[in-house]
C-alpha positions as CSV (number, residue, x, y, z in Angstrom):
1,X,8.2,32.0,18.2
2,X,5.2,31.2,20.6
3,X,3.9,27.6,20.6
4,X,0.3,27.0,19.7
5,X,-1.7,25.2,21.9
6,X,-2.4,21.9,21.3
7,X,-0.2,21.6,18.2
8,X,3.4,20.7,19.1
9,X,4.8,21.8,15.5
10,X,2.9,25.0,14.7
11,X,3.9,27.7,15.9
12,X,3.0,31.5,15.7
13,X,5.5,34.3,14.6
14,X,5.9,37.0,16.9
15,X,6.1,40.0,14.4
16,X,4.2,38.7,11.9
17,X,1.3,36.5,13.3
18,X,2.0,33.5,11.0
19,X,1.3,30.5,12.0
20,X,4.8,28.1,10.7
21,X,4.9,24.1,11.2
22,X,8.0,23.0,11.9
23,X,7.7,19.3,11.4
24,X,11.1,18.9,9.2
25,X,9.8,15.1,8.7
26,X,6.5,15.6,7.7
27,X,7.7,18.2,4.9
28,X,10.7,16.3,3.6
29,X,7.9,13.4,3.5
30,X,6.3,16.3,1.1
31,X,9.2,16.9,-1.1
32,X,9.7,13.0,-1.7
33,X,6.1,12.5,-2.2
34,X,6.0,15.5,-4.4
35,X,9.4,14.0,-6.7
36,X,8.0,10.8,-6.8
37,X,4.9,12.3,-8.4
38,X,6.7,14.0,-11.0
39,X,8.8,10.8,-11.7
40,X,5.9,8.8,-12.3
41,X,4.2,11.7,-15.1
42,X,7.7,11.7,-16.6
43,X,7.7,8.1,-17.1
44,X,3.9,8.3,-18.0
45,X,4.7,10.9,-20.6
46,X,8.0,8.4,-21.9
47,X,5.9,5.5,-22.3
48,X,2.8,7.4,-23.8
49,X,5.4,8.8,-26.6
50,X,7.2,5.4,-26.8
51,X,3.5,3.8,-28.2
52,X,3.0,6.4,-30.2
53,X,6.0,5.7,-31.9
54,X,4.9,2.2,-32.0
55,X,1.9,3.0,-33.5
56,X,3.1,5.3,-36.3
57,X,5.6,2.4,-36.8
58,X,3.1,-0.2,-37.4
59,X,1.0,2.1,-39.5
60,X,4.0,3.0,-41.9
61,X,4.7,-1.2,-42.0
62,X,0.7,-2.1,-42.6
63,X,0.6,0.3,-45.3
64,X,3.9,-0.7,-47.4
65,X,5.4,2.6,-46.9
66,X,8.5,0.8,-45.7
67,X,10.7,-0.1,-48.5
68,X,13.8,-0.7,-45.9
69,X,12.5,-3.6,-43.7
70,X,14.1,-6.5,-43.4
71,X,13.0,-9.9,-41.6
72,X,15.9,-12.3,-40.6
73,X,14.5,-15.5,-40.0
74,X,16.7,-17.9,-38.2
């Protein structure tokens, strides 16, 4: 591996030419960033179902097709 000059992570491959970073910080800071993403669609996505449920719920209540509800009043 040759270093490239000016750039203390890259360096160039020696049978191939490639250029390779090497900055094992900056690309686990990648792979977090990267989870955390998908974390945050997944719960997106949850919630998103979780009001439509709410909605089909309220629908089915407005329109009597319930038969089965029950209010407790204390």
């Amino acid at each position: 591996m040759i270093p490239v000059e000016g750039h203390k992570n890259l360096f160039r491959d020696e049978k191939s030419g490639a250029i390779v970073n090497c900055d094992t910080f900056a690309y686990s800071q990648y792979i977090r960033m990267k989870q955390d993403r998908k974390n945050q669609k997944e719960e997106m996505d949850q919630i998103k179902s979780d009001i439509e449920e709410i909605k089909t719920l309220l629908r089915e209540f407005l329109n009597g097709s319930r038969t089965n509800w029950t209010w407790k009043f204390k």
